[in-house]
Each structure stands twice: as structure tokens, then as C-alpha cells.
C-alpha positions as CSV (number, residue, x, y, z in Angstrom):
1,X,-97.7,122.8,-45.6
2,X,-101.4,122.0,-47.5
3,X,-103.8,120.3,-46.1
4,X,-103.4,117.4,-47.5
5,X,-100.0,117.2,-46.7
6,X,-100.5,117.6,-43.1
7,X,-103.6,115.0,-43.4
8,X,-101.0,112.0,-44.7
9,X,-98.2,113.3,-41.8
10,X,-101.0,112.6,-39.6
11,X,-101.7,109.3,-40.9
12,X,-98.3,108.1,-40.8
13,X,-97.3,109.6,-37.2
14,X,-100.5,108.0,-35.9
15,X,-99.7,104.7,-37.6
16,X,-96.2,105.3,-36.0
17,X,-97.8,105.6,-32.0
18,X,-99.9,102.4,-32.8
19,X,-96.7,100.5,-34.2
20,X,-95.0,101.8,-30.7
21,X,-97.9,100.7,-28.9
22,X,-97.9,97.3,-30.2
23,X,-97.4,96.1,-26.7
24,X,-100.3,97.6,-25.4
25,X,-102.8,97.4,-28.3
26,X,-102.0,94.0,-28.7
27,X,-102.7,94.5,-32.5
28,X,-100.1,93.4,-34.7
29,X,-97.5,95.9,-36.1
30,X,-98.1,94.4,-39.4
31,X,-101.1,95.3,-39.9
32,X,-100.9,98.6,-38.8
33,X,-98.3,99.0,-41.4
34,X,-100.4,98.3,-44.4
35,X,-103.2,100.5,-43.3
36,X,-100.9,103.4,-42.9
37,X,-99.1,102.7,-46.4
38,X,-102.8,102.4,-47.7
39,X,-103.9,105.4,-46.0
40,X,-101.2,107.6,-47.2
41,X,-101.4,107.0,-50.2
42,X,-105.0,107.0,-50.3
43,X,-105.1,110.8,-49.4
44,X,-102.3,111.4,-52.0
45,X,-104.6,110.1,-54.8
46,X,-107.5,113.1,-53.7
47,X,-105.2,115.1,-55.2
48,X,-102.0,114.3,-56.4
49,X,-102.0,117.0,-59.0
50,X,-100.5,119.6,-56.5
51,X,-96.9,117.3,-56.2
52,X,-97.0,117.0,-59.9
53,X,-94.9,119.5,-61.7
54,X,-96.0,118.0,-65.0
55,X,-98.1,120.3,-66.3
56,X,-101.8,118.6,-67.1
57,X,-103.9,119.3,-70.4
58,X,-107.7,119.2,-70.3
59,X,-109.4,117.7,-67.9
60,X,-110.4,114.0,-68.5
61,X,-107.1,113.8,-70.3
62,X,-105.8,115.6,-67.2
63,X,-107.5,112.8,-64.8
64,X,-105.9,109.9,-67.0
65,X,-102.7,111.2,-66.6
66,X,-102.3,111.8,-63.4
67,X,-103.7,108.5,-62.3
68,X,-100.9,106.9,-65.0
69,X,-98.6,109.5,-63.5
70,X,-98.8,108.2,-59.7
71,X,-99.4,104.1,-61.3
72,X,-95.8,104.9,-62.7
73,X,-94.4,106.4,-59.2
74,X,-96.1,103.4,-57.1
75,X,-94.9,101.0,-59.7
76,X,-91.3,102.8,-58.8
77,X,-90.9,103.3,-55.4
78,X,-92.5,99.2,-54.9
79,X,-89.6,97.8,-57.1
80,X,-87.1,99.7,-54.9
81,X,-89.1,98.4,-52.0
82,X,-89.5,94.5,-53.7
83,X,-85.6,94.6,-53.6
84,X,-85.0,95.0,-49.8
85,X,-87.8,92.2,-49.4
86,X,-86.3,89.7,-51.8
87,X,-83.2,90.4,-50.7
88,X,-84.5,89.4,-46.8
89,X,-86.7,86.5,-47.7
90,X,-83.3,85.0,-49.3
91,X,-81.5,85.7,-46.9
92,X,-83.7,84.2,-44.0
93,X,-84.4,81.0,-46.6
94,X,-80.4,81.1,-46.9
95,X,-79.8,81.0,-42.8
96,X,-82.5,79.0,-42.3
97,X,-81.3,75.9,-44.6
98,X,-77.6,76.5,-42.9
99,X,-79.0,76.2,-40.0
100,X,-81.2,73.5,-40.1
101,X,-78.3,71.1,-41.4
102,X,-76.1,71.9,-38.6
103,X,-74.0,74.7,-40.1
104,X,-73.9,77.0,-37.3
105,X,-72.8,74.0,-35.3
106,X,-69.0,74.7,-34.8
107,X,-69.4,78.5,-34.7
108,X,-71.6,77.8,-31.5
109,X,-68.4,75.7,-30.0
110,X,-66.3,78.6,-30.9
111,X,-68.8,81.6,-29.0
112,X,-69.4,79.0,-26.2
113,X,-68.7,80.3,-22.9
114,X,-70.5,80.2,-19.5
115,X,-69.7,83.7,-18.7
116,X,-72.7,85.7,-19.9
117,X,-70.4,89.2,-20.2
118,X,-67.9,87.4,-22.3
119,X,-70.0,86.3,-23.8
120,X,-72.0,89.5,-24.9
121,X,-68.4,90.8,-25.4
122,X,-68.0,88.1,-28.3
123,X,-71.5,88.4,-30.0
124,X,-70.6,92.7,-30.1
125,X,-67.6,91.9,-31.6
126,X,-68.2,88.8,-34.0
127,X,-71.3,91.1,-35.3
128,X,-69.7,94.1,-35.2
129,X,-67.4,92.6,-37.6
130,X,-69.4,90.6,-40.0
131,X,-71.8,93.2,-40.6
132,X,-68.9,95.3,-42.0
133,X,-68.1,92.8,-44.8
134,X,-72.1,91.2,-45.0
135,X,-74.8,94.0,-44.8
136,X,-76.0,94.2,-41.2
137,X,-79.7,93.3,-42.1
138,X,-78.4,89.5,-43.3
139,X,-75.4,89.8,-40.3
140,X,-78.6,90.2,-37.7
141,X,-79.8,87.4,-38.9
142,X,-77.1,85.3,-38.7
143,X,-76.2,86.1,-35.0
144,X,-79.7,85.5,-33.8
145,X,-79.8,82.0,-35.2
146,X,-76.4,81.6,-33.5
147,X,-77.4,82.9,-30.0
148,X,-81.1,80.6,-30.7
149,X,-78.2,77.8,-30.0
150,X,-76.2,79.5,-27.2
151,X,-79.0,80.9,-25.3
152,X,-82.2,79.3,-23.7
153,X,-83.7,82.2,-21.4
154,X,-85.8,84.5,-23.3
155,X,-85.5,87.4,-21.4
156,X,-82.0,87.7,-21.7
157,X,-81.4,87.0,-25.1
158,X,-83.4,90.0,-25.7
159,X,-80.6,91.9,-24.5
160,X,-78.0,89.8,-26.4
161,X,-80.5,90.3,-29.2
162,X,-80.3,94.4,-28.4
163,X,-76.7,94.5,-28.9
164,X,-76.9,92.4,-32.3
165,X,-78.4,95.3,-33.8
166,X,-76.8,97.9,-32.3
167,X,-72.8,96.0,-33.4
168,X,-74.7,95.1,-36.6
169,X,-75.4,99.2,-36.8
170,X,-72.2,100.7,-36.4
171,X,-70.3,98.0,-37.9
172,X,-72.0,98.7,-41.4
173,X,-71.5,102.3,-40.8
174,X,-66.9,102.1,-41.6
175,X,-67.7,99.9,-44.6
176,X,-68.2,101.3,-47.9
177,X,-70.7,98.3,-48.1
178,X,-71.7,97.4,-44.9
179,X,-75.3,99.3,-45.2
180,X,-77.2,100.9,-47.5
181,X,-76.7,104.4,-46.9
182,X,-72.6,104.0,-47.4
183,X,-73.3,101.9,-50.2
184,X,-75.2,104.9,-51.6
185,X,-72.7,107.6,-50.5
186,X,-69.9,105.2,-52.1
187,X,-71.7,104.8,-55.9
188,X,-72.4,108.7,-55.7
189,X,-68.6,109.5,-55.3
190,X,-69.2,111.4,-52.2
191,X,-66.9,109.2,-49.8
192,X,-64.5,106.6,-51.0
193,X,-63.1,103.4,-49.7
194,X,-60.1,104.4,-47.9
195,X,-61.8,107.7,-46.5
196,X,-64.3,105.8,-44.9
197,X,-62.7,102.7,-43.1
198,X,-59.9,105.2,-42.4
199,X,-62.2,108.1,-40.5
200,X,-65.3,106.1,-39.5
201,X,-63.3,102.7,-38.1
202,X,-62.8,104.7,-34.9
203,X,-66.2,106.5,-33.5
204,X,-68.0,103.6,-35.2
205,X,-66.3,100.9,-32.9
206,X,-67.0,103.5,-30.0
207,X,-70.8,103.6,-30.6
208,X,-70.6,99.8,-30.1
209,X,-68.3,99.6,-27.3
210,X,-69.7,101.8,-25.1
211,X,-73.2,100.5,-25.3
212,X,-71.8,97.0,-24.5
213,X,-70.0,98.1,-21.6
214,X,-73.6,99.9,-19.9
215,X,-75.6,96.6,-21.0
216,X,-73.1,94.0,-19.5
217,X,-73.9,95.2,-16.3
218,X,-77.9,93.9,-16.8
219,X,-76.3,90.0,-17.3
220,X,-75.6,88.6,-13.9
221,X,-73.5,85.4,-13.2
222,X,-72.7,82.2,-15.5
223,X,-75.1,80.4,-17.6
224,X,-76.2,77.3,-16.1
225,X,-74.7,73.8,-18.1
226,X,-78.3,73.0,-19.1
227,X,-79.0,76.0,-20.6
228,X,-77.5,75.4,-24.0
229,X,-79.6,73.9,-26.3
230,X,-78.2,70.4,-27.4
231,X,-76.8,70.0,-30.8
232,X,-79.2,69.4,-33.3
233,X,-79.8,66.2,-34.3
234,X,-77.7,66.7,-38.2
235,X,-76.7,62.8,-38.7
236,X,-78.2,62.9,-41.9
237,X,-75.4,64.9,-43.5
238,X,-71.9,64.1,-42.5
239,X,-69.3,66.7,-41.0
240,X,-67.6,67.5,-44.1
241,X,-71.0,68.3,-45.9
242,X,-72.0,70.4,-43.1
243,X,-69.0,72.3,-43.3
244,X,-70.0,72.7,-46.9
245,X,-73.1,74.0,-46.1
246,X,-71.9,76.4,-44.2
247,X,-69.4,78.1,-46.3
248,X,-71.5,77.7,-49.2
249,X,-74.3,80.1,-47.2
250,X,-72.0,82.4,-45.2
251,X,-69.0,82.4,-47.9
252,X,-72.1,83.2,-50.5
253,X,-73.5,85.7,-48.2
254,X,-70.1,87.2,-48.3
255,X,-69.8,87.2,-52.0
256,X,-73.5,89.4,-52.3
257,X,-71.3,92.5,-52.7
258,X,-68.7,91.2,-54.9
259,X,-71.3,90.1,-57.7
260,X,-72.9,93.7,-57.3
261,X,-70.0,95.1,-58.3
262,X,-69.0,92.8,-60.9
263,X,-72.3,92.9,-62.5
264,X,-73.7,95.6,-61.7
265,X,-76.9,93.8,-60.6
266,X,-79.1,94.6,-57.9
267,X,-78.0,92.4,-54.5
268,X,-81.2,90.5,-54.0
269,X,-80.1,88.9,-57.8
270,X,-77.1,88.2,-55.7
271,X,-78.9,86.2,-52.8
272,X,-80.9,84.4,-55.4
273,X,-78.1,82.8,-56.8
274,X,-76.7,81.6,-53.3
275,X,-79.7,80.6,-52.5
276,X,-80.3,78.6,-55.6
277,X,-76.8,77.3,-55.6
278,X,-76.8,76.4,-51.6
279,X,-80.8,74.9,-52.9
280,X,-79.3,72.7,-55.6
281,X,-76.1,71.4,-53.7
282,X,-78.0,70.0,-50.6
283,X,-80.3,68.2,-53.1
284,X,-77.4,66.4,-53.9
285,X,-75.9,65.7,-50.5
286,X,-79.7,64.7,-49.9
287,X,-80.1,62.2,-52.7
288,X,-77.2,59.7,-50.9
289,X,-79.0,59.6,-48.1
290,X,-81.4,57.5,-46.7
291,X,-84.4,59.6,-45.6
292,X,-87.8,59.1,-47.6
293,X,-88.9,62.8,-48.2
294,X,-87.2,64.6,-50.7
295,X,-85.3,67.7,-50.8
296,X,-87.6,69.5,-52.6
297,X,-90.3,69.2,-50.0
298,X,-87.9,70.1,-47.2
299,X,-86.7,73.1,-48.8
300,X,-90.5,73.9,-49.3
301,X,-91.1,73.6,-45.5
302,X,-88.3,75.7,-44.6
303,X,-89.8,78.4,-47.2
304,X,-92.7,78.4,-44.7
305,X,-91.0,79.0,-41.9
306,X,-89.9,82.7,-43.0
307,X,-91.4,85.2,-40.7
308,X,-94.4,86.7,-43.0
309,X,-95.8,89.5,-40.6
310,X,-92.1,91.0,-40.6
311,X,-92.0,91.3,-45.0
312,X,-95.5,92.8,-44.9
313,X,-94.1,95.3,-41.9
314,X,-91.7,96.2,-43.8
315,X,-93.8,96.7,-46.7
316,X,-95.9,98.8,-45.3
317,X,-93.1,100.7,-43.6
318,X,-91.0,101.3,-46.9
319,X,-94.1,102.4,-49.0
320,X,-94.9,104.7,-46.2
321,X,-92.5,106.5,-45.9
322,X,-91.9,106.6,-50.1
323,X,-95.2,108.5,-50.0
324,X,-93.6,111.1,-47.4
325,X,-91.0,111.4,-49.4
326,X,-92.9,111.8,-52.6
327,X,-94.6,114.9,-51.1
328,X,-91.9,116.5,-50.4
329,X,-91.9,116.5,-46.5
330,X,-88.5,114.5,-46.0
331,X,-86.7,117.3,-48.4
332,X,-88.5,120.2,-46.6
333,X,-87.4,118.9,-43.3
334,X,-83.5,118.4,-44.4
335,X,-83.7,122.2,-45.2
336,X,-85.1,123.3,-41.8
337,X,-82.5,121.4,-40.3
338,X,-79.7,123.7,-42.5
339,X,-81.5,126.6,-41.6
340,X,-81.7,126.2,-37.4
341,X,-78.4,125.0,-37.1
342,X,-77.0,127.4,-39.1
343,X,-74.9,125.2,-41.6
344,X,-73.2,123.3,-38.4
345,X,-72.6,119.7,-39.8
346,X,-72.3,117.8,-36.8
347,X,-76.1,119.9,-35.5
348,X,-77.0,119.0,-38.6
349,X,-76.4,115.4,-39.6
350,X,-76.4,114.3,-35.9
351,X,-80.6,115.5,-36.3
352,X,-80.9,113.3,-39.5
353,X,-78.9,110.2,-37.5
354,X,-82.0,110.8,-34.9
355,X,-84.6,111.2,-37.3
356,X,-83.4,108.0,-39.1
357,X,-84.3,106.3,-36.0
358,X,-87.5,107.4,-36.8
359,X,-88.3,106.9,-40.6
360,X,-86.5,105.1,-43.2
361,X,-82.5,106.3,-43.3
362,X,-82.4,105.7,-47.2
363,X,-84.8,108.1,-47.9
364,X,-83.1,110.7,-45.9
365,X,-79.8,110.1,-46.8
366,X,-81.1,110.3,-50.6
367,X,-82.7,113.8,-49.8
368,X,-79.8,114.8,-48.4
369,X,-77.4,114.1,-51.5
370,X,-80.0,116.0,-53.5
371,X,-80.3,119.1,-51.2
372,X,-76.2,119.3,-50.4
373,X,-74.4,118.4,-54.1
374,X,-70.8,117.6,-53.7
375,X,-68.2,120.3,-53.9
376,X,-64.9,120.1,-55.3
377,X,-63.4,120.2,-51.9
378,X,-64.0,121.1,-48.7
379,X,-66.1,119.5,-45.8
380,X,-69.0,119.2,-49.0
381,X,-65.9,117.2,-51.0
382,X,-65.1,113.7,-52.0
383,X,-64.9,112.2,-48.1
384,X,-65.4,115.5,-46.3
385,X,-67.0,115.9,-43.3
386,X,-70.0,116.2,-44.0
387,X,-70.4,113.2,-45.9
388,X,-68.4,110.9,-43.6
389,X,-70.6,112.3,-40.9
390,X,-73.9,111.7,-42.9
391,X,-72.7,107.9,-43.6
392,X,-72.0,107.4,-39.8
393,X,-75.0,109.0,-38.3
394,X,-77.6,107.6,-40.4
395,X,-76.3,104.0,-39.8
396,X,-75.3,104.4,-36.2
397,X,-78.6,106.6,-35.5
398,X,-81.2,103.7,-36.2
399,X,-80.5,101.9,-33.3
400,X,-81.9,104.3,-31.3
401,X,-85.0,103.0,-31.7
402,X,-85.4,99.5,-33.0
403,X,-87.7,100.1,-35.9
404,X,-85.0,102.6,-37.2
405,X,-83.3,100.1,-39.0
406,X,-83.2,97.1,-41.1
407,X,-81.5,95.2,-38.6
408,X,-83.3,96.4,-35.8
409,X,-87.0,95.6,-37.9
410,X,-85.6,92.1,-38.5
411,X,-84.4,91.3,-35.2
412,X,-87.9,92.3,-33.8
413,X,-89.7,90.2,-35.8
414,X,-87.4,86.8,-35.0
415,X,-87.3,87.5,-30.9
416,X,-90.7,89.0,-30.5
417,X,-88.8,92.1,-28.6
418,X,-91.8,95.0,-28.5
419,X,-91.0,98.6,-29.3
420,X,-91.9,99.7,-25.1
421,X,-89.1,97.3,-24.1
422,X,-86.3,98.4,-26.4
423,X,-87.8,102.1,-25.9
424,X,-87.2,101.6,-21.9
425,X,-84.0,99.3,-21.5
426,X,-82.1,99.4,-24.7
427,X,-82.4,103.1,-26.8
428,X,-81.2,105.1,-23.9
429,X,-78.0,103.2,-23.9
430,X,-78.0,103.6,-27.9
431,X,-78.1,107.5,-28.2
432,X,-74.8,107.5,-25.4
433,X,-73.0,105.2,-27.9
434,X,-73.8,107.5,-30.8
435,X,-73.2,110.7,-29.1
436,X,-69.9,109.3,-27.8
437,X,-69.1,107.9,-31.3
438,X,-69.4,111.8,-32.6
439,X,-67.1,113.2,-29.8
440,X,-64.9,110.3,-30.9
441,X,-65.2,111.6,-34.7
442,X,-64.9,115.4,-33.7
443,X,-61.4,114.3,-31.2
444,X,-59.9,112.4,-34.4
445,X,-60.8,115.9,-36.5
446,X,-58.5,118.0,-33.7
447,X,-55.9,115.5,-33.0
């Protein structure tokens, strides 16, 4: 590596070790975020010439066009990034508004139990689930509005919280559009729909199961009658509007995927529409009541409500890691993994599954499809094992840690769990439930 290659890793590992230490540092992970993104990219502009293969001309002209050159790769990698963060400030606009008129109501009455293991056994599997047909990032969000109205207590929602992101993990892993990476893998042609509910189904509901099982024993007892927070006060809308609500939000949640692949459109164009649609319909429900405000200015006020700090973390985050991967250093490390493990796939994609818990799993799983191009058959094939592998292990691997994931990013921001708590009570219990979810893969391979 140069110089100034080593000089942005630097910036961004010790970016990372602040972000970890949030808890101790008490400075917000925010903020550390946009320096490092600033930072890196900052040292790539003192000479960005050397990841240029473009070859330059004289040198004012030379100057000019590198600077346009990197304007036209920021420019690139923050559209790809302004997608994830439309796509989760709909969302959480989306939830919110179902939520606020009651619309989580009856799926409350339905998860209701005093038995906090059942309980925990029902949030797994409900997630677990949704996040198979919805993406798990929008499925995370759901749940923890849903457990905001089961549980009181903090403390342990954070573990109810923990398991939301670890089900909303492995659940998008078996669907060909349940996270990014398979969504990725699945446009590419590298795994198809039938391959990947067929082989992934199994390890995937393993890696979810078996962390469950460990964490139940932490949840002691019944919850107490008073515990449950009272139903929201909804009169304003009546039941069968509420209803509408909520199936107008979760149904259009649900529909996301459907107008990406009828359209061809990028999913946050998707969200925008429910969210304009759900916008426009509670106007109307609005307008026959008898409430002063209008819904204009509510809709506004719910707007404010979306968790800021977490879009600018994940701002940062994304464009950090786009500048490692614009230097090469993502690529260079898929390679070295091929080269130790000596072409083993499971050594090998069970690394990047732990490295995704690290840094961004799309970048990885994008180097990856660069580095290893698909064969005409074989474990490199259309749904070989390789592939499979790859879409299981970076999904299922970002729970290890709970910045390693969308879901895990999301659900950090919204319960104010730090990265020392997770790192100590939760990640332990994650890398069982992936390792057991590969043994589980490799046993389905013999049998």
C-alpha cells in the first residue's frame, strides 16, 4: 500500500474506535461519521491522480481534470448513498404516520403476551418473516414501533431490540429481496429465486434460532399488567380508517419490491409513492373530522420527528467506506482472502460475512462479484455455492456487530443501544448463530 492509502485506512479505523467508543467519549457517533467521511476524502483529493487510470494531459489541464474526475465519482457514489437515505427517511415518515393513528394497534393485541420468552419467541419469528418479504432495514423499524407498545422497561427492550436485527438479518438473507446484497446477487444472475429460498431457508432460520434460544435465558419472569403502555388515544379516526392506515403503510411497504420490478425504478421512488399515497389519504380521513389543525401541519410535525443524527451517521458511514472502496483497499482485501484460504469458499466468504460486520456489506459483496465472475457451472455457477454462501454470510454476518448493518444502524439510533453493550451482551451470541447457520448449510450440502 502507498502512503496515502494507509493514511485514509487510518482515518477511517480510527473514526471506527471513536464510533465504538461512543459510550465512553460521550461524543455523538454522528459526528464522528462526517469527519471521517470528510477526512478520507480529504487525503484522497492530495492526490487522487495515483487511483486514476485515466491518463492526464499537461498539467493545469491535468489539475482540472482530475478535480472534475473525483467531482464526477463523489457525485456517484452520494446518489447511490441519497437512495438508502431517502429510502429510510420514507420509511420512518411511513411508520411513523401508521403509528401515530393507531395502526399498530391490533398487531400489539395479537404479539400480547405476559410471558417475556414467548414473547421474544414471537417478535424472532414475526420479524424473521417480514423482513423476508419487506427489506429488513424498513422490517426493523416496524418491530421497534411495535415493541415501543408492548414493552415499558428500557433495559430489556434492548434485548428484544437485539434480536429485531439479528431475525431482521437472517430473514433478508433466503429472499431474493429481502436485503440488498441478494437483491444484487439476484439482478446479476448469480443466484436465482428458487435456488435461494430453497438452500438458504434452512441455515438462515438456524442463525436466528439459535441466538434466540441463548438470549431468552437473559428475560426472567412475566411482564407486570402495568407495563404495557395504554392504547393510544386514536378516537379521531374510527376503526375501519385505522385499519386503512395500516394496510395502506405495511401493504405499501410490501409493494416497494413489486414496483422495482415492474418499473425498474429505484426503491426509495417506491416509498415515495406510499408515502405520498398514505400522505394524501389521511388528509382526507382528516378533513371529516373535527380537530382544528390541519393535516398538513401534522404530517409536518411527524417529518420532525425522524431521527436526524441516524441519516447523517449513515451518511458519513456510506461515503466512508465508498472512499475505501474507491482506492482499491476493499478489492485488495477480497484477493488476500482467496489467497490465505486457498480458494476454500466457506474460509473464504465466512471472512467477508465477518468483515461485513465491520464495513458496509454492499461494497464487499460488489467487489466480490467483480473479483470472482460467474462460471458456467460449478460452485462459481448460476446458484452455486459460492454465491449462495456470499448472499448468506454478508447478510447474516452484520449482526455481529450492530453497526454492520442497515438494520442494526437503524435500530441503534431509535433505542439509543451503544456499540459497548451490543459488543458485550448481544455479538457473542450473533457469531454462534452464524457459525451454526454455516454448519447447517455445509450438513444440507452432504445430506
Amino acid at each position: 500500500m502507498t502512503t496515502l492509502t494507509l493514511t485514509i485506512v487510518f482515518i477511517f479505523v480510527a473514526g471506527y474506535v471513536c464510533i465504538a467508543a461512543e459510550s465512553f467519549t460521550k461524543v455523538n457517533k454522528a459526528a464522528v461519521a462526517l469527519l471521517m467521511c470528510v477526512l478520507c476524502w480529504t487525503a484522497y483529493m492530495t492526490d487522487p491522480g495515483q487511483y486514476l487510470s485515466a491518463a492526464i494531459g499537461g498539467a493545469a489541464e491535468g489539475v482540472r481534470s482530475v478535480a472534475a474526475h473525483v467531482g464526477e465519482i463523489l457525485k456517484m457514489h452520494l446518489g447511490d448513498t441519497a437512495e438508502t437515505l431517502f429510502f429510510l427517511m420514507g420509511a420512518m415518515a411511513i411508520v411513523e404516520i401508521v403509528d401515530t393513528y393507531g395502526g399498530f394497534n391490533f398487531v400489539r393485541d395479537i404479539m400480547k403476551t405476559r410471558g417475556k420468552r414467548k414473547l421474544l419467541w414471537r417478535i424472532a419469528f414475526m420479524t424473521f418473516f417480514l423482513s423476508a418479504i419487506l427489506d429488513n432495514l424498513t422490517t426493523s423499524i416496524v418491530m421497534i414501533m411495535v415493541l415501543r407498545k408492548l414493552i415499558r422497561d428500557n433495559k430489556e427492550r434492548m434485548i428484544f431490540a437485539s434480536i429485531v436485527i439479528i431475525a431482521a438479518n437472517s430473514g433478508g438473507a433466503f429472499s431474493p429481496i429481502g436485503d440488498v446484497t441478494t437483491i444484487m446477487l439476484w439482478i446479476k444472475g448469480m443466484i436465482t429465486t428458487g435456488g435461494v429460498l430453497a438452500e438458504l431457508f434452512l441455515p438462515s432460520l438456524v442463525s436466528m434460532v439459535v441466538p434466540v434460544f441463548i438470549l431468552q435465558f437473559a428475560l426472567k419472569g412475566k411482564l407486570d399488567v402495568g407495563q404495557n403502555l395504554p392504547k393510544d388515544n386514536v378516537a379521531v379516526f374510527t376503526r375501519r380508517q385505522r385499519r386503512t392506515v395500516f394496510f395502506l403503510g405495511v401493504g405499501g411497504l410490501i409493494f416497494v419490491p413489486i414496483f422495482r420490478y415492474l418499473t425498474d425504478l429505484p426503491p426509495f421512488m417506491g416509498i415515495l409513492l406510499v408515502l405520498g399515497l398514505l400522505w394524501t389519504v389521511t388528509e382526507c380521513f382528516h378533513r371529516s373530522t373535527s380537530e382544528d389543525d390541519t393535516m398538513a401541519r401534522r404530517v409536518s410535525q411527524l417529518l420532525a420527528r425522524i431521527d436526524m443524527s441516524t441519516i447523517l451517521f449513515f451518511l458519513g458511514i456510506l461515503m466512508a467506506v465508498a472512499c475505501l472502496s474507491e482506492i482499491g483497499v476493499l478489492t485488495a482485501l477480497g484477493a488476500a482472502l482467496n489467497d490465505v484460504s486457498g480458494g476454500n469458499h466457506y474460509l473464504v466468504t465466512g471472512a467477508i460475512g465477518v468483515i461485513s460486520s465491520i464495513v458496509d456489506n454492499v461494497p464487499l459483496v460488489a467487489g466480490c462479484m467483480g473479483m470472482y465472475p460467474i462460471a458456467p457451472a460449478g460452485d462459481m455457477g448460476v446458484d452455486g455455492l459460492f454465491w449462495l454462501l456470499l448472499a448468506y454470510c454478508a447478510g447474516v454476518g452484520g449482526s455481529m456487530l450492530i453497526i454492520g448493518s442497515a438494520a442494526g444502524v437503524v435500530v441503534m439510533g431509535l433505542e439509543k443501544i451503544t456499540f459497548g453493550w451490543y459488543l458485550k451482551h448481544v455479538s457473542w451470541v450473533a457469531l454462534v448463530g452464524y457459525l451454526a447457520g454455516m454448519v447447517a448449510y455445509w450438513l444440507v450440502q452432504m445430506i
